[in-house]
C-alpha positions as CSV (number, residue, x, y, z in Angstrom):
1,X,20.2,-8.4,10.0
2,X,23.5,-7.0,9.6
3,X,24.0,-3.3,7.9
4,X,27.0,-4.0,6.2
5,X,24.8,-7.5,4.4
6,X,23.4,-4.9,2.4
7,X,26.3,-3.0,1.1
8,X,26.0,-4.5,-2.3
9,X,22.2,-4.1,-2.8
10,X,22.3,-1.0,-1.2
11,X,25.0,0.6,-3.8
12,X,22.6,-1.1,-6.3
13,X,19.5,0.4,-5.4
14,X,21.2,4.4,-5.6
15,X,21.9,4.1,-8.6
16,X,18.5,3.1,-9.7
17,X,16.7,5.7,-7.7
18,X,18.8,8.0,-10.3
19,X,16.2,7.3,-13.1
20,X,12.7,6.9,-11.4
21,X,9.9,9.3,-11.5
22,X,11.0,12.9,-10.5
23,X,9.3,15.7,-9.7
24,X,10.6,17.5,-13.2
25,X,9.5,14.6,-15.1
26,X,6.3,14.7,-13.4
27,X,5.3,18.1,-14.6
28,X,6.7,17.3,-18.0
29,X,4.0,14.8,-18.3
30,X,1.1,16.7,-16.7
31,X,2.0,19.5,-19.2
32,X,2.2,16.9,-22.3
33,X,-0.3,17.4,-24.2
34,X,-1.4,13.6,-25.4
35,X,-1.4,10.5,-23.4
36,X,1.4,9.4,-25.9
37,X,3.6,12.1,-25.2
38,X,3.5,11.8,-21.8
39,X,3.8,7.8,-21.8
40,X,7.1,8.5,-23.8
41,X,8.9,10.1,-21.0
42,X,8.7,6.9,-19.0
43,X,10.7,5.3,-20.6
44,X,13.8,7.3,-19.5
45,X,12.7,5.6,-16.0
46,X,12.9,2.0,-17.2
47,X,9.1,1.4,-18.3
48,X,8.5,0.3,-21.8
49,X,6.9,2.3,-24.1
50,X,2.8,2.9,-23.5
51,X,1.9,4.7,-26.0
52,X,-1.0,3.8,-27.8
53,X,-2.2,1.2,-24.9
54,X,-5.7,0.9,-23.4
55,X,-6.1,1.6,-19.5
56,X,-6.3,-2.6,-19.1
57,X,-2.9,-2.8,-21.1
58,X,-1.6,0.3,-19.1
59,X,-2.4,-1.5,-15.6
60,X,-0.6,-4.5,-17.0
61,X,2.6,-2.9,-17.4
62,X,2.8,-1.5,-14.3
63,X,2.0,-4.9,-12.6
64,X,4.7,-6.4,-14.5
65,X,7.2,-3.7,-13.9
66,X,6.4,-4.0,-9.9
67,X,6.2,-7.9,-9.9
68,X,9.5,-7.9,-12.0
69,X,11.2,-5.4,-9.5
70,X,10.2,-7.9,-6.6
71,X,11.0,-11.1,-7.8
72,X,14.3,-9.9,-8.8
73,X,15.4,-8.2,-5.5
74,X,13.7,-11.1,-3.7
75,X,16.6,-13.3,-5.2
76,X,18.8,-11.5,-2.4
77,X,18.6,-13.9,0.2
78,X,18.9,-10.5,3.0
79,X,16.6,-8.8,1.1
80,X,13.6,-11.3,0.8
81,X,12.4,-10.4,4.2
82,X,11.7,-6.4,3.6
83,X,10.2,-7.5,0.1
84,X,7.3,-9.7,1.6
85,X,6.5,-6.5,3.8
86,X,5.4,-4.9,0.5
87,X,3.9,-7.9,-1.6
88,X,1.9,-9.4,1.4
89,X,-1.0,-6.9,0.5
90,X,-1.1,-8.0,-2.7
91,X,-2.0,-12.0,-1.3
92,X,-4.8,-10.5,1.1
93,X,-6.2,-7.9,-2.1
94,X,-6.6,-11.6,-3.8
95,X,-7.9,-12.8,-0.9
96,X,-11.0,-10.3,-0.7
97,X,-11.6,-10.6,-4.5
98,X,-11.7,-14.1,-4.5
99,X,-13.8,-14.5,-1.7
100,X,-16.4,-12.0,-3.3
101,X,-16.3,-13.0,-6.6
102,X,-16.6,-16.8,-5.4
103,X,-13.7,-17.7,-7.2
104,X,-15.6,-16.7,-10.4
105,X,-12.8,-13.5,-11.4
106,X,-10.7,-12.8,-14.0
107,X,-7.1,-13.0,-14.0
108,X,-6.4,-9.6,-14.5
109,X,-8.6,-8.4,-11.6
110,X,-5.8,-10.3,-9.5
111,X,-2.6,-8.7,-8.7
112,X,1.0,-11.1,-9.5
113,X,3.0,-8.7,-7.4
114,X,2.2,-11.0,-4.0
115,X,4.0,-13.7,-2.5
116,X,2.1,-16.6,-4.2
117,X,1.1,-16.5,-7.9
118,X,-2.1,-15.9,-9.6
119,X,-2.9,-19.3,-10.6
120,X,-1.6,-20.9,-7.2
121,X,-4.1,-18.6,-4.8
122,X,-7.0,-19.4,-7.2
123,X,-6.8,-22.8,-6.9
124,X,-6.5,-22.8,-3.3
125,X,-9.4,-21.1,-3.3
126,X,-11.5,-23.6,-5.5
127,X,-10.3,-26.3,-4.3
128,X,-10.2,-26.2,-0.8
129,X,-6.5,-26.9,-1.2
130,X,-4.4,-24.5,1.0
131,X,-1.1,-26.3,2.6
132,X,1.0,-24.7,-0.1
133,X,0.1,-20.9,0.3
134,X,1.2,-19.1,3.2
135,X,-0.6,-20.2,6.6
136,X,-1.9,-16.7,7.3
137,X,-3.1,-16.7,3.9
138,X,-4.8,-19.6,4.0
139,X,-6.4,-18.5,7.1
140,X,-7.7,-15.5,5.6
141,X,-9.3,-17.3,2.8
142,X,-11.7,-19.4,5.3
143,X,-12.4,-16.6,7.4
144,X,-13.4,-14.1,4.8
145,X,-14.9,-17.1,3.4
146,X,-17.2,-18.0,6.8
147,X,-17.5,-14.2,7.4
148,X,-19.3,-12.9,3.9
149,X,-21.5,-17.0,4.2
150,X,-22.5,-15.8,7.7
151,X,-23.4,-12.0,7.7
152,X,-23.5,-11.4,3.9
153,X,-21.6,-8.4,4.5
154,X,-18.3,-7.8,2.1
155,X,-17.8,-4.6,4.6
156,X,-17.2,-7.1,7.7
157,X,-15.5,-10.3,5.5
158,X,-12.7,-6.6,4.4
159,X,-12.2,-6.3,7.9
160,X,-11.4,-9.8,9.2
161,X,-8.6,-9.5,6.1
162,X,-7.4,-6.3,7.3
163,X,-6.6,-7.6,10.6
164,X,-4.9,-10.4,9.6
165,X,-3.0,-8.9,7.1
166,X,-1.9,-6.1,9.6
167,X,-0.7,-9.2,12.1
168,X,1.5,-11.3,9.6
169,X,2.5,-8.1,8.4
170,X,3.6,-6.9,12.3
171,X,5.1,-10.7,12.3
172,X,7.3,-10.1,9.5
173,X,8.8,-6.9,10.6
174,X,9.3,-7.8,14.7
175,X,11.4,-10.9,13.2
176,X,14.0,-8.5,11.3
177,X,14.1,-6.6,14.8
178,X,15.2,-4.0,13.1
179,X,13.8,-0.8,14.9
180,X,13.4,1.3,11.9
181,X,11.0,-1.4,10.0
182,X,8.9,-2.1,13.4
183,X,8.2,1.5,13.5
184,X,7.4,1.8,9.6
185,X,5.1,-1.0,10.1
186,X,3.7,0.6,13.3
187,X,2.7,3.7,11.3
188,X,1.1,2.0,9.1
189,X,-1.1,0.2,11.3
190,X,-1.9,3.6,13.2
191,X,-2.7,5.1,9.4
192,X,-5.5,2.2,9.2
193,X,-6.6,2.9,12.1
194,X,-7.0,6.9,11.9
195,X,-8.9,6.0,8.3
196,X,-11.1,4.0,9.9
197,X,-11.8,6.5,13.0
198,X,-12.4,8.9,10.4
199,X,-14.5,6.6,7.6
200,X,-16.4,5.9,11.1
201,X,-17.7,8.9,11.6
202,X,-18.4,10.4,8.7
203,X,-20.9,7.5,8.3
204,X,-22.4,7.8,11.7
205,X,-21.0,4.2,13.3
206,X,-20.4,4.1,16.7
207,X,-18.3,2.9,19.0
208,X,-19.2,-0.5,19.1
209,X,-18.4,-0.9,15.4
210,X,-15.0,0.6,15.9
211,X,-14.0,-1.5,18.7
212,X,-14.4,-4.5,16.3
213,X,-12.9,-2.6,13.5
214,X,-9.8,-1.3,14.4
215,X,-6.4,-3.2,13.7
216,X,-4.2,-3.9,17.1
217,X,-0.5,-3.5,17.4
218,X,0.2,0.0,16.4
219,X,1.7,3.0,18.4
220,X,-1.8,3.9,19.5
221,X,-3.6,1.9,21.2
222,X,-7.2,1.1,20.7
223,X,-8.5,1.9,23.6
224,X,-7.2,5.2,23.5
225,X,-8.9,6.0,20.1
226,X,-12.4,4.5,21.4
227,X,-12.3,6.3,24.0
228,X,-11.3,9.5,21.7
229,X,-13.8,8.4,19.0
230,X,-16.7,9.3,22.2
231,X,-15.8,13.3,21.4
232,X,-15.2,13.2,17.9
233,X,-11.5,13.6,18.6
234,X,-8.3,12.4,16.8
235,X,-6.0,13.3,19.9
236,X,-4.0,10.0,20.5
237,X,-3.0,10.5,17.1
238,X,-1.2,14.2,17.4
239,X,2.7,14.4,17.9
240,X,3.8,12.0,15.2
241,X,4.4,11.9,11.5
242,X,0.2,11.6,11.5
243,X,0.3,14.9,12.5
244,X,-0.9,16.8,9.5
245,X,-3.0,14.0,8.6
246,X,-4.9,14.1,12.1
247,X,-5.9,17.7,11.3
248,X,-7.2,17.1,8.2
249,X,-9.0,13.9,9.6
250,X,-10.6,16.2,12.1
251,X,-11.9,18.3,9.4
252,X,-13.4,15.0,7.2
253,X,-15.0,13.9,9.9
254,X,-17.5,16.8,9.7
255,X,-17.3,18.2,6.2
256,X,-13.8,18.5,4.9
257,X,-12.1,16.5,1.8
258,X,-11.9,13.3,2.7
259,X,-9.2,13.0,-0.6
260,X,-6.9,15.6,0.8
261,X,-6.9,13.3,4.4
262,X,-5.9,10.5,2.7
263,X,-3.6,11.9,0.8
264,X,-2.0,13.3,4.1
265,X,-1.9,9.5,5.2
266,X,-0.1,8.2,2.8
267,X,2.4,11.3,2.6
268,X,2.9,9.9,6.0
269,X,4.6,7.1,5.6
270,X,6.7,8.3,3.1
271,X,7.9,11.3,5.8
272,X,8.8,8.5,8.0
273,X,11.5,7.0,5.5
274,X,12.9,10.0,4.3
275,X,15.4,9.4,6.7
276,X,17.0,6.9,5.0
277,X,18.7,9.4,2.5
278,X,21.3,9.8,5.0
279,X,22.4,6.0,5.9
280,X,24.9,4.6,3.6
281,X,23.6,1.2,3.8
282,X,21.4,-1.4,5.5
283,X,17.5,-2.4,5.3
284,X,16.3,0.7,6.1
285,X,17.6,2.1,2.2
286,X,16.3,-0.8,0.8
287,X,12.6,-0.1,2.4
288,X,13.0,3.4,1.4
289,X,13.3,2.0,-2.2
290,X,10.7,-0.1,-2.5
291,X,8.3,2.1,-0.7
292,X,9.5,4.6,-3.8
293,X,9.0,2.4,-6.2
294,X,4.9,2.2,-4.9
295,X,4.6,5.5,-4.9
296,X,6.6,5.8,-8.5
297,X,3.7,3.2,-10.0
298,X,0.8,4.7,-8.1
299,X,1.7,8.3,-9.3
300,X,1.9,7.0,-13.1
301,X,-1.4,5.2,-13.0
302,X,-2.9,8.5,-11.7
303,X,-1.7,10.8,-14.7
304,X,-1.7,8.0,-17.2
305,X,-5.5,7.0,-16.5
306,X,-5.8,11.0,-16.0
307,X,-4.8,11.6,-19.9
308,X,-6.9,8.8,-21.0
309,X,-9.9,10.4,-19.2
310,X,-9.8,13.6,-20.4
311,X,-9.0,14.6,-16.6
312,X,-7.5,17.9,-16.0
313,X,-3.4,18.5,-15.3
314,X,-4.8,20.6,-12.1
315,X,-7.4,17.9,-10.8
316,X,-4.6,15.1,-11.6
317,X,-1.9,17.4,-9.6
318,X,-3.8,17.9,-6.4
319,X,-4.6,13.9,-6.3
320,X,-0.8,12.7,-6.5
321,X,1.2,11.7,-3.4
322,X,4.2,13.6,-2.2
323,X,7.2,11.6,-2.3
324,X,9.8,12.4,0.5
325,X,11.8,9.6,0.0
């Protein structure tokens, strides 16, 4: 990858970042006092009006506006590379809902914002037919598949996904070799892995149960975090952007908020790319944007299905992700 490939898409992307989700218009609609009110201000940011629509309409939108976003940068030739880092976990969600449901699911449990279509990844499912979805994929499917036949357990069939899904995903970003999207991919792998070190002990597992579950190929090492794991401790995870994260993992592990630890996780990826505001041009930007553009559609879920609950401005606030970006 060349910098200067992405001069165009680049200049692009600024000047959409202008009217996304703010921090101002964030507050405007956690202080609106109707879901429609609040709905309304979205549309300054490029989202048709909501209004008036159910939670199953609401989630609609917000798949369309994602999907919409990818397949149009994806028509960038440069580009199409750093967009498959963010809709390959949308193949491997359908993956695991498939594979559970036995093929038997609605449409609209299944995301469109991966790689291969709704209707394509359902019948390769069904039908045993696979050559035409990605090979990782595909090899997800029958191993999930032979996983939740052999041990009934949709706990262990998640974690065969995971792993392949972290490895495609690892695949994808050493191929740009592009240092900044290695490490961003690195991080998220170690972010798994602290979740699961953390989900681990607050449910008593042991060691042997983490050696199998944890995800290889990020900054940590596994060993280092079984061997941790022995003493309760989060160590080889200190002195990174995990750092804050870490210390509220230590706390969840005993009796702390597990919500406010996983909220440090994934304020920690979007640390790592706030960076970017400084480069001119080049993939690292366009990461930066479509990372944003995650966390734009994950924060208007929360207070949009927040107003339709009756859920609290306060409850909804301490719940939404930083952005850094």
């Amino acid at each position: 990858m060349k910098d200067t490939d992405f001069l165009f898409l680049t200049s692009m992307l600024r000047s959409r970042e202008a009217v996304m989700l703010t921090d101002e218009r964030i507050e405007r609609m956690l202080d609106a006092p109707e879901f429609d009110d609040a709905a309304k201000i979205l549309v300054d940011c490029g989202y048709p009006d909501m209004s008036g629509m159910n939670a199953n309409q609401l989630e609609g939108v917000l798949q369309e506006h994602r999907s919409d976003v990818f397949f149009e940068l994806g028509q960038h030739a440069q580009a199409k590379v750093l967009i498959d880092l963010f809709r390959l976990k949308y193949d491997y969600h359908n993956v695991k809902v498939l594979v559970k449901a036995q093929g038997a699911v609605a449409d609209h449990l299944l995301s469109a914002s991966g790689r291969v279509g709704v209707k394509e990844i359902s019948e390769a499912y069904v039908t045993g037919e696979r050559s035409d979805i990605p090979p990782m994929v595909a090899e997800a499917m029958s191993a999930a598949s032979g996983v939740l036949s052999r041990t009934g357990n949709p706990q262990a069939m998640d974690i065969e996904v995971d792993k392949i899904y972290y490895s495609e995903l690892l695949t994808i970003a050493l191929k740009t070799k592009e240092k900044f999207v290695v490490g961003y991919v690195r991080l998220l792998i170690d972010s798994a892995n602290l979740r699961i070190a953390v989900r681990s002990a607050r449910t008593g597992r042991d060691t042997d149960f983490l050696r199998v579950a944890l995800i290889p190929g990020g900054i940590v090492k596994n060993y280092e975090t079984v061997a941790a794991f022995g003493d309760k401790s989060l160590a080889p995870f200190s002195g990174n952007k995990l750092e804050s994260a870490v210390r509220l993992g230590q706390d969840a592990m005993k009796s702390g908020s597990q919500t406010m630890f996983e909220l440090a996780c994934d304020n920690a990826a979007l640390q790592y790319i706030s960076g970017t505001a400084y480069i001119s041009f080049g993939p690292g930007p366009v990461i930066a944007y479509l990372a944003k553009l995650e966390w734009e559609v994950t924060t208007v879920r929360m207070i949009l299905t927040g107003k339709l609950t009756g859920i609290s401005p306060e409850i909804i606030r301490e719940r939404l992700r930083e952005c850094h970006v």
